[in-house]
C-alpha positions as CSV (number, residue, x, y, z in Angstrom):
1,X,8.7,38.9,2.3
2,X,9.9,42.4,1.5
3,X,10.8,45.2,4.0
4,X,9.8,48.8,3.9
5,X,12.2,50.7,2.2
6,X,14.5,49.4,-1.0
7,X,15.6,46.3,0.3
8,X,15.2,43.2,-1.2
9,X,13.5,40.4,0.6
10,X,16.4,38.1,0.8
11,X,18.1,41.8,2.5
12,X,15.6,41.7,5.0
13,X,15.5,38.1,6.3
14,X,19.1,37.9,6.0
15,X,18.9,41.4,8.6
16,X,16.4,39.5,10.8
17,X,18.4,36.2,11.0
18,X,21.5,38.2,11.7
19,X,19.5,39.9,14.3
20,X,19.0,36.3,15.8
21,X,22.1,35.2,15.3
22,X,24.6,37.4,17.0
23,X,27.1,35.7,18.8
24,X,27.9,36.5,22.2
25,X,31.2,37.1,24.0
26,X,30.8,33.6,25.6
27,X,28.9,32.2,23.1
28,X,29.2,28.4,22.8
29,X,30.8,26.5,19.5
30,X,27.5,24.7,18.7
31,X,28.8,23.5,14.6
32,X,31.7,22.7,12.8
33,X,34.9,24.4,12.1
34,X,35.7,26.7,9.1
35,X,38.6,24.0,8.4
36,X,35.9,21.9,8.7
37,X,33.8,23.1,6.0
38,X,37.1,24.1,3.6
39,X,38.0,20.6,3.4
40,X,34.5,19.5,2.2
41,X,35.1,21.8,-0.7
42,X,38.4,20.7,-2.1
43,X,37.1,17.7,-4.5
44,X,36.2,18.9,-8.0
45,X,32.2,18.8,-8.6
46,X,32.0,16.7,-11.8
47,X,29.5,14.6,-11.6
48,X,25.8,14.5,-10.3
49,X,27.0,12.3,-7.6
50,X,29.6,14.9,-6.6
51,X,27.5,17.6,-6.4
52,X,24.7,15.7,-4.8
53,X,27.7,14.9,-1.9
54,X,28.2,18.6,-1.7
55,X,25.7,19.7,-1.3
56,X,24.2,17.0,1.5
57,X,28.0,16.9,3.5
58,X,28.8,20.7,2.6
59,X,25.5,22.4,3.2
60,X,22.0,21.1,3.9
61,X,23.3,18.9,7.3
62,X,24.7,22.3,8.7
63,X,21.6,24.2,7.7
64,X,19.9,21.4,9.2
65,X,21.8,21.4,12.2
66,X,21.4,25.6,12.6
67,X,17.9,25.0,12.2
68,X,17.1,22.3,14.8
69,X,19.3,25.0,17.3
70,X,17.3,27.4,16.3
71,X,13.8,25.9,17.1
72,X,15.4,25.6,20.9
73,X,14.3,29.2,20.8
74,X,10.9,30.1,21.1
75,X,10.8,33.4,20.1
76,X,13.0,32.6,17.0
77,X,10.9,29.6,16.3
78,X,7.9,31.7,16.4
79,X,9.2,34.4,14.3
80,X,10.2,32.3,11.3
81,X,7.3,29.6,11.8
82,X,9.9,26.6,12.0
83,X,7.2,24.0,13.4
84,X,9.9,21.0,14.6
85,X,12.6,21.5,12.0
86,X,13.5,21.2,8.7
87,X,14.2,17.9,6.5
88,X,15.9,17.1,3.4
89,X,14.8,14.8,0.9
90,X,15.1,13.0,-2.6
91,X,12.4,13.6,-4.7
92,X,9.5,11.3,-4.1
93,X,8.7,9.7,-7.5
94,X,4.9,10.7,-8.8
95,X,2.7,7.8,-9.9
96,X,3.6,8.2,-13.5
97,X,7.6,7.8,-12.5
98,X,7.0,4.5,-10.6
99,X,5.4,3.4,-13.5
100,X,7.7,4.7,-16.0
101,X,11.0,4.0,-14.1
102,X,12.3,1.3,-16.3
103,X,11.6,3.0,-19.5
104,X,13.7,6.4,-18.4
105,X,17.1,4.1,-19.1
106,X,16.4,3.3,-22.7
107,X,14.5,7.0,-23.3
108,X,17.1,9.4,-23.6
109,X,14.6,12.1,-24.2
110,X,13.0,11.7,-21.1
111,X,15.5,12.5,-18.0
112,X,14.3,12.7,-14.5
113,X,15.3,15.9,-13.1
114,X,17.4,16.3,-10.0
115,X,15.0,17.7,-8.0
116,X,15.4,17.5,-4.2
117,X,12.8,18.1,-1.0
118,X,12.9,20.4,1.7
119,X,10.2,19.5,4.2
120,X,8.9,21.5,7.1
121,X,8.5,18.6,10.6
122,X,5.9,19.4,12.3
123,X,6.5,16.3,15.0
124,X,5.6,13.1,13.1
125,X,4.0,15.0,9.7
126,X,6.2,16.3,6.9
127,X,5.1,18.9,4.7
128,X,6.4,20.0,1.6
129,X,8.4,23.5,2.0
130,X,10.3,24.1,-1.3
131,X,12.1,21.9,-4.3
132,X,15.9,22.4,-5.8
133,X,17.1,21.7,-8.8
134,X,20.8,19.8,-9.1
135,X,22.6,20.7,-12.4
136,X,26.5,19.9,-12.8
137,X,28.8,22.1,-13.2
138,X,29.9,20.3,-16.2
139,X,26.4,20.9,-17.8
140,X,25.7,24.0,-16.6
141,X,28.9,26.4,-16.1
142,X,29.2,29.5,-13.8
143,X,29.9,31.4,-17.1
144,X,26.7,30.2,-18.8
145,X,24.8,31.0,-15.5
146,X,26.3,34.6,-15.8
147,X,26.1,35.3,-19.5
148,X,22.9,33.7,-20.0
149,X,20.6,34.9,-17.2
150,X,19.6,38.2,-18.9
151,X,16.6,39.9,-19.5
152,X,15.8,39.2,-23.0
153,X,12.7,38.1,-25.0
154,X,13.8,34.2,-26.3
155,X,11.6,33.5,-29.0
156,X,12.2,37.2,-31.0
157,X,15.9,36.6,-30.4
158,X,16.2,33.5,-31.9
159,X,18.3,31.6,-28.9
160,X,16.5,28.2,-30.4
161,X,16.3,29.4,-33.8
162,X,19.2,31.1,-35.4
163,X,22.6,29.9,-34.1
164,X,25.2,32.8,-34.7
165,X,28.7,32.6,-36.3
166,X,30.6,34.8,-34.0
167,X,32.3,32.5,-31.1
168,X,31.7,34.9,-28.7
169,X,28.3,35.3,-29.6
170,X,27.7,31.6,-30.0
171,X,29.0,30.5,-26.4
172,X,26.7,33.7,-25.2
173,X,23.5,32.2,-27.8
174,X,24.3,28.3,-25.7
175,X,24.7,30.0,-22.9
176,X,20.9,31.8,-23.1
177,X,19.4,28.2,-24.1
178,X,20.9,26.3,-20.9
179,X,20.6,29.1,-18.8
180,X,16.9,29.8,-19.9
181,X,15.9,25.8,-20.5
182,X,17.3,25.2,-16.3
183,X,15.1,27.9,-14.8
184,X,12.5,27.1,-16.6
185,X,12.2,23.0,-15.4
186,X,12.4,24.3,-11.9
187,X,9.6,26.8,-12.6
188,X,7.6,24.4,-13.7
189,X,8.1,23.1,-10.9
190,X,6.9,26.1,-9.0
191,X,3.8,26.2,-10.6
192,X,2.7,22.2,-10.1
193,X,3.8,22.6,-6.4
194,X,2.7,25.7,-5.5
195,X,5.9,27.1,-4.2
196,X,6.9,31.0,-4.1
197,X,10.5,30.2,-3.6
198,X,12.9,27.7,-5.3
199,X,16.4,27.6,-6.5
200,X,18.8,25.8,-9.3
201,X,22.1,25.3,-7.9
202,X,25.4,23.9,-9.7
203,X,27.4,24.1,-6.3
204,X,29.4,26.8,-6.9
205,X,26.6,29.6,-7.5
206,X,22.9,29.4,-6.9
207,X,20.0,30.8,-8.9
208,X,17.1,31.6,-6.9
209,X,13.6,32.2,-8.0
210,X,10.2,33.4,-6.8
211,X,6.9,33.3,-8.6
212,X,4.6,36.6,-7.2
213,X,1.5,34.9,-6.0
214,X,-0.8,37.8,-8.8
215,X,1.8,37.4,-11.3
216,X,2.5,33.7,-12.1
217,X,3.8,35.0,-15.4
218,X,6.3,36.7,-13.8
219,X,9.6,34.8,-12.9
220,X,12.6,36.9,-10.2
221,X,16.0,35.3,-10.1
222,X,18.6,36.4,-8.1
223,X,22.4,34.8,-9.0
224,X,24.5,34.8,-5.8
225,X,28.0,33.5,-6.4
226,X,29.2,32.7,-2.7
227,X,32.9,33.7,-3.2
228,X,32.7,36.8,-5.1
229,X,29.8,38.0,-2.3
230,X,32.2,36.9,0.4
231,X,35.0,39.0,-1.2
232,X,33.5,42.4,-2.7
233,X,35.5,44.6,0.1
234,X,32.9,46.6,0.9
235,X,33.0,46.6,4.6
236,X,29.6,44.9,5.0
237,X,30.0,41.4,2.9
238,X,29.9,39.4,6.3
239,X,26.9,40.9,7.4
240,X,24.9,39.9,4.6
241,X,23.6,35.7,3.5
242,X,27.3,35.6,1.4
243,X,27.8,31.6,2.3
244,X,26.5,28.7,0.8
245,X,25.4,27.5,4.2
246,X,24.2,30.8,5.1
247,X,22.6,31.8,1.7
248,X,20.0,28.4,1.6
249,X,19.5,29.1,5.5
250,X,17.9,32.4,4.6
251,X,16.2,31.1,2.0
252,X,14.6,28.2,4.0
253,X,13.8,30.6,6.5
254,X,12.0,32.9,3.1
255,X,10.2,29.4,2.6
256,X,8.6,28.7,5.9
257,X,6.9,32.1,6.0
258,X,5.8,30.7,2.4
259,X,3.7,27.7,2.9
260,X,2.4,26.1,-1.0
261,X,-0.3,27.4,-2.5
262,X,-3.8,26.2,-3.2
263,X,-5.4,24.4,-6.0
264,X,-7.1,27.1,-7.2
265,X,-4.0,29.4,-7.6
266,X,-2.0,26.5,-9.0
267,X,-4.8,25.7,-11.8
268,X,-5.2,29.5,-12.4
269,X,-1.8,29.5,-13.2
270,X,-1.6,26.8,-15.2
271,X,-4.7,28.1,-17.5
272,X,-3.2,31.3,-18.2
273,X,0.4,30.5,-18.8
274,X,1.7,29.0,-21.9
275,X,3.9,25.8,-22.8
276,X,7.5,25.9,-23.8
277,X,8.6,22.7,-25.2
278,X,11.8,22.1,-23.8
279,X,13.7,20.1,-21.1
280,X,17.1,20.9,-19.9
281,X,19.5,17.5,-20.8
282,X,17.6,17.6,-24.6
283,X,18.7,21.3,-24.5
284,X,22.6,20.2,-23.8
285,X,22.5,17.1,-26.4
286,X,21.6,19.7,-28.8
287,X,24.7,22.1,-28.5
288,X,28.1,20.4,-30.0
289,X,31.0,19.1,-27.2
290,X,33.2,21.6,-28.9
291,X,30.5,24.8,-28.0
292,X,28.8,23.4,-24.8
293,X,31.6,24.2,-22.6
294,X,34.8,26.7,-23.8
295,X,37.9,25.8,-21.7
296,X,39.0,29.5,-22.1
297,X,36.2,32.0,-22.6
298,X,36.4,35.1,-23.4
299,X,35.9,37.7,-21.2
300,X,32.4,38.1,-21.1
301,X,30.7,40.6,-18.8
302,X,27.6,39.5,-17.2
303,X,24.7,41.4,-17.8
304,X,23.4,40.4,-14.4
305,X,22.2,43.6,-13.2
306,X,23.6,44.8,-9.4
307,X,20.1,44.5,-8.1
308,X,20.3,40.6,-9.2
309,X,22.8,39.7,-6.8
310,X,22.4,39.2,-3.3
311,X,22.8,42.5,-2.2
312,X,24.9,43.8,0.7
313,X,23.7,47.1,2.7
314,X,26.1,49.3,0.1
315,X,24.7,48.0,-3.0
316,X,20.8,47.3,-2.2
317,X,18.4,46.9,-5.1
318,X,16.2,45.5,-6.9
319,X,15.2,45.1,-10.7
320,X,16.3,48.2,-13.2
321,X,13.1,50.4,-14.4
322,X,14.9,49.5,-18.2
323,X,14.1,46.0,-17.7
324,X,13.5,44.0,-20.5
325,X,11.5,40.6,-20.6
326,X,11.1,37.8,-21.6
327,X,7.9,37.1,-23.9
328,X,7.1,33.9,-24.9
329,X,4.8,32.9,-28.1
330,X,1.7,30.8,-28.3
331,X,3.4,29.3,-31.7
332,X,6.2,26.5,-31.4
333,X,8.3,25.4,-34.2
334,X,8.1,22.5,-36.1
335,X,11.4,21.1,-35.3
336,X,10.6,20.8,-31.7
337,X,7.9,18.3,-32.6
338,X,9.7,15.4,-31.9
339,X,10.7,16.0,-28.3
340,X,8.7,13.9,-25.3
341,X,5.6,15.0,-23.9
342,X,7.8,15.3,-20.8
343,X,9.3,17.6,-22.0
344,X,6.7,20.1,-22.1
345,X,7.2,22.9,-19.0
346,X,5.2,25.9,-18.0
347,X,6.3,29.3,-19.8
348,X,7.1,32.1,-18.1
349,X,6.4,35.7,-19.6
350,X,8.6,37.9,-17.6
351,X,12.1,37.2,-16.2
352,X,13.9,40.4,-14.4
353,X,16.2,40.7,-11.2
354,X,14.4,40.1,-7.8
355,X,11.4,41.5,-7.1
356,X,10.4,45.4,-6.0
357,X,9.3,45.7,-2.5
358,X,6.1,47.0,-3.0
359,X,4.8,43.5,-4.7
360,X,6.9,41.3,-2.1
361,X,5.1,43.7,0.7
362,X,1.2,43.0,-1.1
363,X,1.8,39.5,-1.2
364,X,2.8,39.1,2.7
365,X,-0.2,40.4,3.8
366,X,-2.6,37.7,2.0
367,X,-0.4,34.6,2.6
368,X,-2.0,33.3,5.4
369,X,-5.4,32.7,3.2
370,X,-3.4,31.4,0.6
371,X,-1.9,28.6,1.9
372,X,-1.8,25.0,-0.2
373,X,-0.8,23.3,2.6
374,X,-3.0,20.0,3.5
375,X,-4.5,20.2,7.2
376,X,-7.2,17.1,6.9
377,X,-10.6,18.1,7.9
378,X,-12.2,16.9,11.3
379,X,-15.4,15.2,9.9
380,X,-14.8,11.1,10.8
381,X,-15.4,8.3,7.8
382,X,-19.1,7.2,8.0
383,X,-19.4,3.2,8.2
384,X,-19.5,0.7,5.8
385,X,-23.5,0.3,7.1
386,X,-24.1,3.5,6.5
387,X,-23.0,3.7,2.9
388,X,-24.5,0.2,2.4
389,X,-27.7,1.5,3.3
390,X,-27.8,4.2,1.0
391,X,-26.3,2.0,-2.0
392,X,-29.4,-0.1,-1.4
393,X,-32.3,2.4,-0.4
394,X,-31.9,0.8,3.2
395,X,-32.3,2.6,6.8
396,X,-29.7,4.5,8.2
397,X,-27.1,3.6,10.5
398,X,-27.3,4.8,13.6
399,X,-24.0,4.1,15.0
400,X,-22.1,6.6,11.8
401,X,-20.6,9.5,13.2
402,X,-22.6,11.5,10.5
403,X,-26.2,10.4,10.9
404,X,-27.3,13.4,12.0
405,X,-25.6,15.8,9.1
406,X,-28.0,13.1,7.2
407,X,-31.0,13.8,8.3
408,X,-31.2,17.3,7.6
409,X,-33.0,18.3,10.8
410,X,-35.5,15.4,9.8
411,X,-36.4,12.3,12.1
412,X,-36.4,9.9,9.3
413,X,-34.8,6.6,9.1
414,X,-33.8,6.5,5.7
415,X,-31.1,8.1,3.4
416,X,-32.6,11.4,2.1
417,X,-30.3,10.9,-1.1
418,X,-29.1,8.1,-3.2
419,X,-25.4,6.9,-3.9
420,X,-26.2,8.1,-7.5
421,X,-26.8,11.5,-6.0
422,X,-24.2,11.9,-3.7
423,X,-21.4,11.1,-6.9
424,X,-23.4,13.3,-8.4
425,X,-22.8,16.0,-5.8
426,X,-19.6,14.7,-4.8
427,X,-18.5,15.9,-8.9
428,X,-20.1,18.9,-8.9
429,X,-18.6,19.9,-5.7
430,X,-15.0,19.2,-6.6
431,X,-15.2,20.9,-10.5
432,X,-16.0,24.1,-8.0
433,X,-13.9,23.6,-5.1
434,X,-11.1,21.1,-4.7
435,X,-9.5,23.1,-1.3
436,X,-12.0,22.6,1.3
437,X,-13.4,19.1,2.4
438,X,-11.3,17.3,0.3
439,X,-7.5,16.8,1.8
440,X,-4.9,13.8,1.3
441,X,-5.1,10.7,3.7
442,X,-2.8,8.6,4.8
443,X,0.3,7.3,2.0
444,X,-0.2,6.6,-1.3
445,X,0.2,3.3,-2.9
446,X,1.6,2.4,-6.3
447,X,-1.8,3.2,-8.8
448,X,-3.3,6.0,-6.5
449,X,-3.6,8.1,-3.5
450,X,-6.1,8.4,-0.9
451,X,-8.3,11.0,0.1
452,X,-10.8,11.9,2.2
453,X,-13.5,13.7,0.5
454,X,-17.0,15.5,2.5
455,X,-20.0,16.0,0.8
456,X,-20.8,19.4,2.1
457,X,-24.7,19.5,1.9
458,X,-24.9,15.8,3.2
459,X,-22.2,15.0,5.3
460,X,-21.2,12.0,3.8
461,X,-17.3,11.4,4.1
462,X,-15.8,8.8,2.1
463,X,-12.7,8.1,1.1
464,X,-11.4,8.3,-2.8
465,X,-8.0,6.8,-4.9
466,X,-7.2,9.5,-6.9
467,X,-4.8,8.5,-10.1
468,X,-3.4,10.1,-13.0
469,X,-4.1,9.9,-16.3
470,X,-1.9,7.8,-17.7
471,X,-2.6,5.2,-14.8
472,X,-6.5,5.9,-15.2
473,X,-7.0,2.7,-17.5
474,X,-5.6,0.7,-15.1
475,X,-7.3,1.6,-11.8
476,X,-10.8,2.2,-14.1
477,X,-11.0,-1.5,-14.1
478,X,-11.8,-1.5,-10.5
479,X,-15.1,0.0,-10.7
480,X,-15.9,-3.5,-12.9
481,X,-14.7,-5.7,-10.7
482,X,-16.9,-3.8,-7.7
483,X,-20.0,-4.4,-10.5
484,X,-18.4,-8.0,-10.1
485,X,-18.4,-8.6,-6.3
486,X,-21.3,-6.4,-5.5
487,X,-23.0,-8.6,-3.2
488,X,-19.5,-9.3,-1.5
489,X,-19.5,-5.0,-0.5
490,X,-19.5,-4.2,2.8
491,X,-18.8,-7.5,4.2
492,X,-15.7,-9.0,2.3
493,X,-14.6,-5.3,0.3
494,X,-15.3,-1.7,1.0
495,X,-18.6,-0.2,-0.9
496,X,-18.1,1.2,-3.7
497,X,-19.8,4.2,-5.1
498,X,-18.5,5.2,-8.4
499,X,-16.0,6.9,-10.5
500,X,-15.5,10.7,-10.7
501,X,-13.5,12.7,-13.9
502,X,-12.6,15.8,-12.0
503,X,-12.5,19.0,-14.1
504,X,-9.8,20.6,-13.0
505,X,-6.2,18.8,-11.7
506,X,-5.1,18.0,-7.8
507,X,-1.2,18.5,-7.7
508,X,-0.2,16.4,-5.4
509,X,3.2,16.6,-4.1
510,X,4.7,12.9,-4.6
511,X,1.8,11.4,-6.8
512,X,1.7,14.2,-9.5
513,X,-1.9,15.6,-11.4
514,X,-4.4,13.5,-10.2
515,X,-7.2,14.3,-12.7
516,X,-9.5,10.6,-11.7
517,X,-10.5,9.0,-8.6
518,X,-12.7,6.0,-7.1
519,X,-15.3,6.8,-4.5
520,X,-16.2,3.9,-2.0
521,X,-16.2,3.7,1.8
522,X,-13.0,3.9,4.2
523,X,-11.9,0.4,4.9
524,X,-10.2,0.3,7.6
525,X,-5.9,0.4,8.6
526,X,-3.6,-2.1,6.9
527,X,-2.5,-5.3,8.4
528,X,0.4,-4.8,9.3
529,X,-1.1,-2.0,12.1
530,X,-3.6,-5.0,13.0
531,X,-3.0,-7.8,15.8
532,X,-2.4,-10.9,13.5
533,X,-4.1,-13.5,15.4
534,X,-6.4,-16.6,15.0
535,X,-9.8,-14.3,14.0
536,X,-7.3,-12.2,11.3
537,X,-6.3,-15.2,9.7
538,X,-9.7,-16.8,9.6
539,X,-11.6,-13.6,8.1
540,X,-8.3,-13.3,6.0
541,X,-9.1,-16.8,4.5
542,X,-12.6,-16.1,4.4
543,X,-12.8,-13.1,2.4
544,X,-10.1,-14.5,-0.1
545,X,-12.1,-17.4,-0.8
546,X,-15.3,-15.1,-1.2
547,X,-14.3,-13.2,-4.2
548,X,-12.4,-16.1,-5.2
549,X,-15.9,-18.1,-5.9
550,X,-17.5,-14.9,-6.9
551,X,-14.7,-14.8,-10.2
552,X,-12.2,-12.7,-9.2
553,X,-8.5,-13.6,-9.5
554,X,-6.5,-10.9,-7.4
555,X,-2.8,-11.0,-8.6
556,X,-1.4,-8.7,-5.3
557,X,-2.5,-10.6,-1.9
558,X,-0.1,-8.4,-0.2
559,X,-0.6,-7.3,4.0
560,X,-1.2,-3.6,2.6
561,X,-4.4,-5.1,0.2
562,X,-6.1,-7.0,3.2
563,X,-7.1,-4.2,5.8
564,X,-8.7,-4.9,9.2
565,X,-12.1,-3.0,9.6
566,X,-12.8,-2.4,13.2
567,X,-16.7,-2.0,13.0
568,X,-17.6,-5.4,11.1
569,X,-14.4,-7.3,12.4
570,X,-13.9,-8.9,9.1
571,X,-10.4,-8.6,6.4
572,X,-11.3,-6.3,3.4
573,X,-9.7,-7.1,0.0
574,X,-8.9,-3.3,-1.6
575,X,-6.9,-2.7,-4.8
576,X,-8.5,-5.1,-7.6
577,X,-6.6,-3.0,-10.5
578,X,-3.8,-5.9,-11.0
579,X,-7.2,-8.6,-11.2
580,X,-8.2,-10.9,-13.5
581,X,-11.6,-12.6,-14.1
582,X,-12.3,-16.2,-13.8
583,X,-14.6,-15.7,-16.8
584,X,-15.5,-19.7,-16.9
585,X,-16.6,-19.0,-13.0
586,X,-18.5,-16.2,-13.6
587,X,-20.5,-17.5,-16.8
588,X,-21.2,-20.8,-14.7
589,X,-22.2,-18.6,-11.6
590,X,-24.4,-16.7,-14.3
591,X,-26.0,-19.7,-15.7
592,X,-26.9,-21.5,-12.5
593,X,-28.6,-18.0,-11.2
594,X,-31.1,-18.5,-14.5
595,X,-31.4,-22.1,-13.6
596,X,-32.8,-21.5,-10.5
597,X,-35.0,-18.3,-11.7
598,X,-36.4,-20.5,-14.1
599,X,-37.5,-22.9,-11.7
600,X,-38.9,-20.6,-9.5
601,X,-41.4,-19.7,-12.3
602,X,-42.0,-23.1,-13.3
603,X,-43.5,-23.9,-9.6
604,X,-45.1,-20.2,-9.3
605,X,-49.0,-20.7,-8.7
606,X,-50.8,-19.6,-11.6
């Protein structure tokens, strides 16, 4: 994103929006007044509620709203890559959170950050474009923002070890351990999501933050305090991004030139970085009412360096040659053994002002091929037949999309593989490769996440339920109950193929690490997308009495459990993680099957 020269990137797209943005004599008032926006900023910030207000009322509808104008314009909307627009969201909750919701009340150690979406439209898709982290004022001060963001190794200079006596120094040692735990949440973040650009804002003053795509170890920050940027009198401080509302439109316009990055990079990252145990709100429960915040502090300068703030065409910069870093250890202290596993966040190595131009330049020119973002791959399902047919060593099916990727070149009628072989494949294809033929499908559900998955030397393309860890005990039990209701597959629920451990983690945005996932053949579309006439009802009824007398007891009958498939016409039961077994049915099932095996070798011909 940088420039040539010794600009900053967030000098150079604040030169190329301004650029854009010039007003013309008769230029027409297209958003709201500056009274307007005054008035929105009159209420103190001292909650999360307030600052959540703010910031929607305040800034993000107006950035919105400049955004939507600005994709009127095709040359802008090709310059910045603004696809439809721009959309702001709560945090989606991963699997684990849905599951852990009604815990987080009575857990005090395990807060749920507040962590907003901003999503690229591209007409009726959403994709993710960057995350921000809320923290309140009243937990997170302007003064701790400016004493504590320094460049200054936290582990040999005891910020969580040895508190000092000095009250100056002891607001500036809190100040380090807020300042430090904040960033750090959100650049965990970073890493999981795949983002280059994020920001923590408290309102008043934002912290932003980029991760260099070769140097995940390496975290830039930039504080810009609106009001003092606004006022430094030095002839340029309107040209420059020196409003809130004009400070997160350049960085959203950073962001869409900045798509996520892949699985690869994200697991790269996450092998080589350390873990900090820490989360922000333990952090503050740790320091005393009477030193968390200081109603009149003393004068302390920040040691924010000039290149850290957003600079304005007098004072252009970037980080000192002198910089110090942070280094973080492999050991963690004893005392910190007691926190929640949620608690546990990426490490960075390096912290220091925003980045040189020469590294900001590099990384532009490789973004393109780096990009995380999920475009689903063209190859179509193959058919319940098909898949059928190769669980049982039966013919092909000619009417699959994919016969011919089957064959090989061959003019055989049978599978050349077996379902064995193709999980088989299917794993080792994934532990190598889980960016190409593998992409997210349609929405997730409450245990798991679809995807389609191809097996690139076959062809086959199936569709998998990816789930977490924590949820993997759960949604393993469906690949009994498929053992269960095998002769019921492909006729009353999808065929099933297996269960794959993958090796390394898909981090997906919304569901979280999906390390485990259930192979079996695509279905069909819900219900509720179906025509619910006489035949749905009937094959409805059908198929719930079929696994029904087959021992299965399914707990979540739901419309979005039952989907329609179109090539055998009948209603498929899906999700069997919530089901019981009828273990009285199933014994009795058992014992008449040897019954009548028995008596078919009592009247075999000898």
């Amino acid at each position: 994103m940088g420039v040539e020269g010794s600009t900053c990137s967030w000098w150079g797209i604040s030169l190329a929006v301004c650029r854009y943005l010039k007003p013309a004599d008769n230029a027409t008032q297209l958003f709201s007044s500056l009274v307007e926006l005054e008035g929105l900023g009159r209420g103190p910030l001292s909650s999360e509620q307030d600052l959540e207000s703010y910031e929607r009322f305040a800034v993000e509808d107006h950035v919105h709203d400049v955004i939507e104008k600005l994709c009127e314009i095709p040359d802008v909307r090709r310059e910045f890559q603004l696809g439809s627009g721009i959309q702001f969201d709560n945090h989606a909750d991963a699997l684990d959170e849905d599951e852990d919701s009604q815990l987080e009340a009575s857990n005090p150690q395990r807060p749920r950050p507040g962590q907003f979406c901003i999503h690229r439209v591209d007409g009726s898709t959403n994709s993710l474009l960057t995350m921000v982290e809320y923290k309140p004022p009243h937990k997170l001060s302007v003064e701790s923002l400016r004493a504590g963001l320094r460049p200054i190794n936290f582990w040999q200079s005891g910020p969580a070890d040895t508190i000092p006596t000095d009250e100056a120094e002891k607001l500036r040692h809190n100040a380090e351990r807020l300042a430090g735990s904040a960033i750090i949440q959100e650049y965990h973040v970073m890493i999981q999501e795949g983002l280059e650009y994020s920001y923590v804002t408290i309102g008043l003053v934002r912290v932003l933050l980029q991760v260099p795509y070769d140097d995940p170890s390496t975290l830039y920050y930039c504080l810009c305090e609106p009001k003092l940027d606004a006022n430094a009198g030095d002839g340029h401080s309107l040209l420059g991004p020196n409003t809130d509302i004009g400070g997160v439109l350049c960085f959203c316009l950073m962001s869409f030139r900045s798509p996520p990055r892949d699985q690869a990079w994200r697991n790269a990252a996450r092998a080589r970085l350390h873990v900090w145990k820490t989360n922000f709100d333990h952090t503050c429960s740790q320091i005393p009412d009477a030193e968390f915040i200081c109603r009149h502090p003393p004068p302390i300068e920040s040691p924010t360096p000039a290149g850290c703030r957003m600079p304005t065409q007098s004072r252009v910069g970037c980080a000192p040659s002198d910089t110090l870093y942070y280094r973080e250890s492999m050991d963690s202290s004893d005392s910190d053994s007691h926190q929640a596993t949620s608690g546990r966040k990426r490490g960075f190595s390096q912290v220091i002002a925003f980045p040189p131009t020469q590294r900001s330049g590099r990384q532009a020119g490789t973004r393109q091929v780096q990009s995380g973002s999920y475009k689903e791959h063209a190859v179509q399902f193959c058919t319940q037949r098909c898949l059928l047919g190769l669980q049982q060593g039966g013919p092909l099916d000619e009417n699959c999309p994919n016969v011919k990727l089957y064959r090989q070149g061959r003019c055989g009628c049978r599978h050349c593989i077996d379902t064995g072989t193709l999980v088989q494949l299917l794993q080792q294809q994934l532990d190598k490769d889980l960016d190409h033929n593998c992409t997210p499908f349609g929405a997730r559900g409450s245990y798991g996440a679809p995807f389609k998955i191809t097996c690139a030397a076959y062809g086959y393309t199936v569709i998998r339920k990816g789930t977490t860890s924590q949820l993997w005990k759960e949604v393993s039990h469906e690949a009994e109950i498929y053992q269960v209701l095998k002769r019921a597959q492909g006729s009353t629920v999808p065929v099933f193929l297996g269960p794959i451990n993958l090796t390394n983690i898909y981090f997906l945005h919304g569901a979280g690490e999906i390390r485990h996932m259930l192979l079996m053949a695509w279905g069909g579309d819900s219900a509720t997308d179906c025509k619910k006439g006489t035949v749905y009802r009937r094959e409805k009824l059908r198929s719930i009495q079929e696994i029904h007398s087959l021992g299965i007891i399914h707990q979540d009958l739901r419309s979005d459990n039952i989907i329609w498939n179109i090539e055998l016409n009948p209603a498929l039961v899906i999700d069997f993680h919530r089901t019981e077994l009828d273990r009285r049915l199933i014994s009795n099932r058992v014992k008449s099957r040897e019954r009548l095996l028995c008596g078919m070798e009592t009247r075999a011909p000898k």
